[in-house]
VEXBABA-632590 format. One record per residue: residue in three letters; x, y, z of N, C-alpha, C, O in turn. Coordinates in Angstrom, 3 decimals, decimal comma. Layout:
N
+------+----------+----------+----------+----------+----------+----------+----------+----------+----------+----------+----------+----------+
| type |      n.X |      n.Y |      n.Z |     ca.X |     ca.Y |     ca.Z |      c.X |      c.Y |      c.Z |      o.X |      o.Y |      o.Z |
+------+----------+----------+----------+----------+----------+----------+----------+----------+----------+----------+----------+----------+
|  ALA |        X |        Y |        Z |        X |        Y |        Z |        X |        Y |        Z |        X |        Y |        Z |
...
+------+----------+----------+----------+----------+----------+----------+----------+----------+----------+----------+----------+----------+
***
This chain:
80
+------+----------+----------+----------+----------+----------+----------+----------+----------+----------+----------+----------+----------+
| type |      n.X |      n.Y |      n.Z |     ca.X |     ca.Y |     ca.Z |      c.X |      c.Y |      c.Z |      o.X |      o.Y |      o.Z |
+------+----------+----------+----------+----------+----------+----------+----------+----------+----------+----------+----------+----------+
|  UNK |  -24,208 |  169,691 |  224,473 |  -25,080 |  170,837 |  224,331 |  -25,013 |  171,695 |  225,587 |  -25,630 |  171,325 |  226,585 |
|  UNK |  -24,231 |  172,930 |  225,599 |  -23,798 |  173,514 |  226,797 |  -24,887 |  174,348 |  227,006 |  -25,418 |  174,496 |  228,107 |
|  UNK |  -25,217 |  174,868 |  226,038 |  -26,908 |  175,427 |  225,971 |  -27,740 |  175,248 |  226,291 |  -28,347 |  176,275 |  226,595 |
|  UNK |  -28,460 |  174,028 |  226,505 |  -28,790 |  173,711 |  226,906 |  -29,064 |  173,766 |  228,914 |  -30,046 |  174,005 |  229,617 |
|  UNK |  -27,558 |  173,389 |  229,212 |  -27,533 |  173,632 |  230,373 |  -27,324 |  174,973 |  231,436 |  -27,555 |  175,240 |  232,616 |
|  UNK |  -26,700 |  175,672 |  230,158 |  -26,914 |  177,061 |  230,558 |  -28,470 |  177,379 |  231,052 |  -28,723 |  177,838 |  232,166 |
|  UNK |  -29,733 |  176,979 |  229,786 |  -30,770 |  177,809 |  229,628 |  -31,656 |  176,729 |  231,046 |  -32,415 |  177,263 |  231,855 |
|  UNK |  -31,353 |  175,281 |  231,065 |  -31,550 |  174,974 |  232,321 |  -31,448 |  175,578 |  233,612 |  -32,470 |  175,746 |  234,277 |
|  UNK |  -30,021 |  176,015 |  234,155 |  -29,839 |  176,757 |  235,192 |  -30,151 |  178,005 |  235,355 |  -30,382 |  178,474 |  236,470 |
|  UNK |  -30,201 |  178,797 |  234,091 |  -31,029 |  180,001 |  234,398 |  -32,398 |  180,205 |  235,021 |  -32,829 |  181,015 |  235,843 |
|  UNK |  -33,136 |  178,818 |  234,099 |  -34,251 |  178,535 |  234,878 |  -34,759 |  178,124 |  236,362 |  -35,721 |  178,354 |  237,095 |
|  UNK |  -33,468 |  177,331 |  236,376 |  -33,426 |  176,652 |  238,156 |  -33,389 |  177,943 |  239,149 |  -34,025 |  177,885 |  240,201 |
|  UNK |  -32,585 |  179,201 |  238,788 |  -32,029 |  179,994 |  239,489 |  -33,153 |  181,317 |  239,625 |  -32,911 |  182,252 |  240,388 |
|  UNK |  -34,378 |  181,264 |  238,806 |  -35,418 |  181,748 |  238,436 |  -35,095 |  183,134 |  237,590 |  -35,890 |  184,015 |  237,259 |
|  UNK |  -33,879 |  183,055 |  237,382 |  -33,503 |  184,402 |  236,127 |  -34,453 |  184,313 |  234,510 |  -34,676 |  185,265 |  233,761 |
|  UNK |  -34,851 |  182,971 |  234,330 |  -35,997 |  182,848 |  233,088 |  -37,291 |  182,334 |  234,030 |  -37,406 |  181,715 |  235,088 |
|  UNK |  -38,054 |  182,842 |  233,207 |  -39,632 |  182,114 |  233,521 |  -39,979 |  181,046 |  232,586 |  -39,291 |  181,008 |  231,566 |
|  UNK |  -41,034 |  180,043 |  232,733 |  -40,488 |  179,208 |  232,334 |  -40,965 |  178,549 |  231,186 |  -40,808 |  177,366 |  230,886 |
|  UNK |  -41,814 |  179,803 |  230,315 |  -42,192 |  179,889 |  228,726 |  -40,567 |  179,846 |  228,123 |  -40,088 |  179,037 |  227,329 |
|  UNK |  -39,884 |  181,057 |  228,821 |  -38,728 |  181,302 |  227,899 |  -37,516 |  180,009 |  227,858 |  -36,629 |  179,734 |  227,051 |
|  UNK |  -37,995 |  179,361 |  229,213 |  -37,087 |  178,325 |  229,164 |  -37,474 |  177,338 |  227,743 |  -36,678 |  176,981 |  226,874 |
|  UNK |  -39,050 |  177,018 |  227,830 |  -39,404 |  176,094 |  227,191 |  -39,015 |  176,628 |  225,871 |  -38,451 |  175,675 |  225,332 |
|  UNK |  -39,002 |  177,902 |  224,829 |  -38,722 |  178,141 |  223,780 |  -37,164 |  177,947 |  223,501 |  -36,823 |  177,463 |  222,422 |
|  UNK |  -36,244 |  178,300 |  224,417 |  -34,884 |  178,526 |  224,364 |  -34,802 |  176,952 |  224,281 |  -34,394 |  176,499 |  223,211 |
|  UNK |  -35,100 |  176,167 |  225,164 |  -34,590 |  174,768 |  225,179 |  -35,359 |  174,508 |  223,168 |  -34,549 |  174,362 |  222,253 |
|  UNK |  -36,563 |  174,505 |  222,943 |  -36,664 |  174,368 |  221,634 |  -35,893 |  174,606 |  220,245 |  -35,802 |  174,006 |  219,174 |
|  UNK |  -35,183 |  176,247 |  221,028 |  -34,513 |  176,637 |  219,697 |  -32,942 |  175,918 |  219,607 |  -32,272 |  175,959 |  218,576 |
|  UNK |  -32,499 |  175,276 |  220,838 |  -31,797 |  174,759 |  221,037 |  -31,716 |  173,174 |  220,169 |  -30,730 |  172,811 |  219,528 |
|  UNK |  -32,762 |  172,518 |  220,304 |  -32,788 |  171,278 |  220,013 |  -32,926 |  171,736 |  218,002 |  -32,571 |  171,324 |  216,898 |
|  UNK |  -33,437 |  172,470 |  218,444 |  -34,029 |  172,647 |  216,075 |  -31,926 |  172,744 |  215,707 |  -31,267 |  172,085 |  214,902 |
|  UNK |  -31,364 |  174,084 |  216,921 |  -30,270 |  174,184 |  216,336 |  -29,199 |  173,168 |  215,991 |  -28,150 |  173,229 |  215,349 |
|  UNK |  -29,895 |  172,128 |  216,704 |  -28,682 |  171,052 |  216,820 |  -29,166 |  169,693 |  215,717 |  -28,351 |  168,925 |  215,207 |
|  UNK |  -30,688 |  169,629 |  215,509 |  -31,395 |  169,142 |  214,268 |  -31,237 |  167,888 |  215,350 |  -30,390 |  166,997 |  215,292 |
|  UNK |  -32,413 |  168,076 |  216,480 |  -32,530 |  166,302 |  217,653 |  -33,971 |  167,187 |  218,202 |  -34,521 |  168,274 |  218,026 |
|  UNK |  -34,117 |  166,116 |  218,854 |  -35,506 |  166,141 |  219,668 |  -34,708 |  166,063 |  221,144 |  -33,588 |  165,738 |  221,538 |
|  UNK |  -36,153 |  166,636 |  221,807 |  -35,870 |  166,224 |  224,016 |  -35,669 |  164,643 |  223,596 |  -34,545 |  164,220 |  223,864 |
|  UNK |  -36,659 |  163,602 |  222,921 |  -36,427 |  161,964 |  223,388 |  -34,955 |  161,569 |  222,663 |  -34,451 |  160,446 |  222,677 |
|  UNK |  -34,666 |  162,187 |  222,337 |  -33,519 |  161,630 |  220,878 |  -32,173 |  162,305 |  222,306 |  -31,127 |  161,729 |  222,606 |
|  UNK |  -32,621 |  163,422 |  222,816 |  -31,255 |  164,047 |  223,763 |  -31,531 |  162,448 |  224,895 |  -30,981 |  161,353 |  224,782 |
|  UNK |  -32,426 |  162,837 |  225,777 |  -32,827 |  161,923 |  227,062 |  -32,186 |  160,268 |  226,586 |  -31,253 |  159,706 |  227,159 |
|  UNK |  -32,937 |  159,740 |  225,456 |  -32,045 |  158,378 |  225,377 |  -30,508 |  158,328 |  224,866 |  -29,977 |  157,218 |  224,907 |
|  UNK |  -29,863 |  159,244 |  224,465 |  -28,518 |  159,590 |  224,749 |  -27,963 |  159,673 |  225,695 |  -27,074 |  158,886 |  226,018 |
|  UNK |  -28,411 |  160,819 |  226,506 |  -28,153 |  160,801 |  227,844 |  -28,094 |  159,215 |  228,539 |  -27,194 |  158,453 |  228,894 |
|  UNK |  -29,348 |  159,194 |  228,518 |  -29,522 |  157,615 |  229,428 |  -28,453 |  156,758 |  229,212 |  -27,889 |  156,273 |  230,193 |
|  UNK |  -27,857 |  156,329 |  227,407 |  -26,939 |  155,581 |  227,507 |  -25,460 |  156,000 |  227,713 |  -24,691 |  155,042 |  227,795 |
|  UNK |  -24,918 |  157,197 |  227,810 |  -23,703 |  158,073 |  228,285 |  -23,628 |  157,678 |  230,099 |  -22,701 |  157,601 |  230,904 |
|  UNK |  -25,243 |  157,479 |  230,192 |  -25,027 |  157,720 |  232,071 |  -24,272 |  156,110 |  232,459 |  -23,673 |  155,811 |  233,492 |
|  UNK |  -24,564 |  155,194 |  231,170 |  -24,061 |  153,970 |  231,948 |  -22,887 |  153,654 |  231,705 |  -22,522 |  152,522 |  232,026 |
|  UNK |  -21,900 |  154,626 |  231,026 |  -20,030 |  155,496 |  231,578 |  -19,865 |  156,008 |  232,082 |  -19,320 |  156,996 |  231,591 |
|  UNK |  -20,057 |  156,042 |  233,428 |  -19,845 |  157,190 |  234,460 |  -18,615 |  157,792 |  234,427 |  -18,614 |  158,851 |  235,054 |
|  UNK |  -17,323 |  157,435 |  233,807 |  -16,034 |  157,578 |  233,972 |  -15,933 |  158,474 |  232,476 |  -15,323 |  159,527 |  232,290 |
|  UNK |  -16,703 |  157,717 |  231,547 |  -16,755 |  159,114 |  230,445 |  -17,646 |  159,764 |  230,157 |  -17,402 |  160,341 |  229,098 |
|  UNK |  -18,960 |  160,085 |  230,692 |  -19,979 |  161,092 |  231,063 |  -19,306 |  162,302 |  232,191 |  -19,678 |  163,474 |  232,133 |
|  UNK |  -18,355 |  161,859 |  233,124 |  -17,982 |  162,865 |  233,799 |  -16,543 |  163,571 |  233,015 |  -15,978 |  164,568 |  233,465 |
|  UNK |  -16,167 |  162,940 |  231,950 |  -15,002 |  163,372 |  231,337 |  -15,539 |  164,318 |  230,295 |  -14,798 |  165,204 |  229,870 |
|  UNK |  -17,112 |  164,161 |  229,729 |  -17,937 |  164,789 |  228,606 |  -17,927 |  166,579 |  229,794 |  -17,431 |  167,688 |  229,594 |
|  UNK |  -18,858 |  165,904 |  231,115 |  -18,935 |  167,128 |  231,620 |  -18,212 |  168,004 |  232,040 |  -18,550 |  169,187 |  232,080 |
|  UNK |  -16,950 |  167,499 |  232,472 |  -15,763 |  168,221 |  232,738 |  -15,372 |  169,094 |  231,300 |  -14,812 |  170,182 |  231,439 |
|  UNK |  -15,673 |  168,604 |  229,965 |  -15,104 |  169,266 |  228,904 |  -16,139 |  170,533 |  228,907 |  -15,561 |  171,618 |  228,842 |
|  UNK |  -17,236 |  170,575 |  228,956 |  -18,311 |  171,104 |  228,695 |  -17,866 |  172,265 |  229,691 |  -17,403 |  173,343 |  229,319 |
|  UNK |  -18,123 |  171,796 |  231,308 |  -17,785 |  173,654 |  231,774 |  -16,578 |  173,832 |  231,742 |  -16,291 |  174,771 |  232,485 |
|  UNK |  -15,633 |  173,364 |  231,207 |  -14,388 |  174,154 |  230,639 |  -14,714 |  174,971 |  229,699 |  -14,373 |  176,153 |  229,682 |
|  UNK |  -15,407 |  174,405 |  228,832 |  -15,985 |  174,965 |  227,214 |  -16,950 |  176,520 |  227,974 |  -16,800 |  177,635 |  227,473 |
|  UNK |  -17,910 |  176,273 |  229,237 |  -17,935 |  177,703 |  229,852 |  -17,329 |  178,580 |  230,639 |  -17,860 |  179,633 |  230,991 |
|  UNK |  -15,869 |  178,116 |  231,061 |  -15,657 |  178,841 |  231,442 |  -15,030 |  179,575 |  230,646 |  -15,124 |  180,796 |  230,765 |
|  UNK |  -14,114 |  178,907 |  229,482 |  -13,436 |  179,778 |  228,451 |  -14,850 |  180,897 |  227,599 |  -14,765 |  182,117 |  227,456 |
|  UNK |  -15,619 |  180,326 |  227,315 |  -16,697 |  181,338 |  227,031 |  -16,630 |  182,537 |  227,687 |  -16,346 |  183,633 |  227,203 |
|  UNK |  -16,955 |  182,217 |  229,010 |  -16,812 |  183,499 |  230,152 |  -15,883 |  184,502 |  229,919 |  -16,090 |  185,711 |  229,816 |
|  UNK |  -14,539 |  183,713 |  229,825 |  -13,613 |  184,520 |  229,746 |  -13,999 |  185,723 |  228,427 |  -14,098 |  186,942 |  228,293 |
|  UNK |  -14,115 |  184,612 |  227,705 |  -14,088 |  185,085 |  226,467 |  -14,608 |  186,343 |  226,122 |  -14,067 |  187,290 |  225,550 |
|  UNK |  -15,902 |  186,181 |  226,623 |  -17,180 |  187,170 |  226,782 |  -16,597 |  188,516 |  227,596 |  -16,496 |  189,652 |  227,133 |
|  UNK |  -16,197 |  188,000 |  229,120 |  -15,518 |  189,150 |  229,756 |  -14,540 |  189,953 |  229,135 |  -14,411 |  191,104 |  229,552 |
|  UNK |  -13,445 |  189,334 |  227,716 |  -12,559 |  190,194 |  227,277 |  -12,943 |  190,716 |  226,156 |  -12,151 |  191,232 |  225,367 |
|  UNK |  -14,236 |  190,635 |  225,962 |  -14,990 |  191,128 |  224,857 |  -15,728 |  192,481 |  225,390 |  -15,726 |  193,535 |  224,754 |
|  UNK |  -16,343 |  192,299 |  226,617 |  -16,632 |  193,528 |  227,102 |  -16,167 |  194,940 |  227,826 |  -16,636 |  196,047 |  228,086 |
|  UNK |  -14,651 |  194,012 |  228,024 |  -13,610 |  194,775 |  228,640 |  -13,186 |  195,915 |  227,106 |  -13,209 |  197,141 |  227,218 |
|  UNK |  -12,818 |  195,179 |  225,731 |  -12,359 |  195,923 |  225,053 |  -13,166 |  196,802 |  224,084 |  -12,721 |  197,450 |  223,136 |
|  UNK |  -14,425 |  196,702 |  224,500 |  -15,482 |  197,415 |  223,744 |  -15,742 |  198,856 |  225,304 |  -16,428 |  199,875 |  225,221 |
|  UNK |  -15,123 |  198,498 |  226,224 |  -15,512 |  199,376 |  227,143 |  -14,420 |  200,453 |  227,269 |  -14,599 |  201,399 |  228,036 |
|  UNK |  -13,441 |  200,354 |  226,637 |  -12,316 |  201,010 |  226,918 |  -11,966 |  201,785 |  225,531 |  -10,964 |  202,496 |  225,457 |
+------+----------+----------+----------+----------+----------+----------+----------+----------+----------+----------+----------+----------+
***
């Protein structure tokens, strides 16, 4: 759920306040059809693979940075 961590760090970085965090993280979890306890005890048992929890996260900001890109050549060709 990259969304997740997106709408996390926005929050950390204080770009959301932190109603909008709490709704965004909500609409997040309905979109994915899980709960916060149903994510957290997932998490918990992923954390005790450290070797493939860091292979999950490595996929994940790949998965943003190609977004980025993505996004950037989306705004490039709507600008021109």
């Amino acid at each position: 759920m990259v969304e997740l961590q997106l709408v996390r760090s926005y929050g950390e970085t204080n770009s959301l306040d932190s109603l909008t965090v709490d709704s965004l993280t909500d609409e997040i979890f309905q979109k994915y059809e899980t709960t916060d306890s149903v994510f957290v005890q997932s998490h918990n048992y992923y954390q005790q693979f450290p070797e493939k929890q860091l292979s999950r996260i490595e996929k994940a900001i790949e998965r943003l940075k190609m977004d980025q890109v993505s996004d950037t050549t989306k705004q490039d060709t709507t600008t021109n």
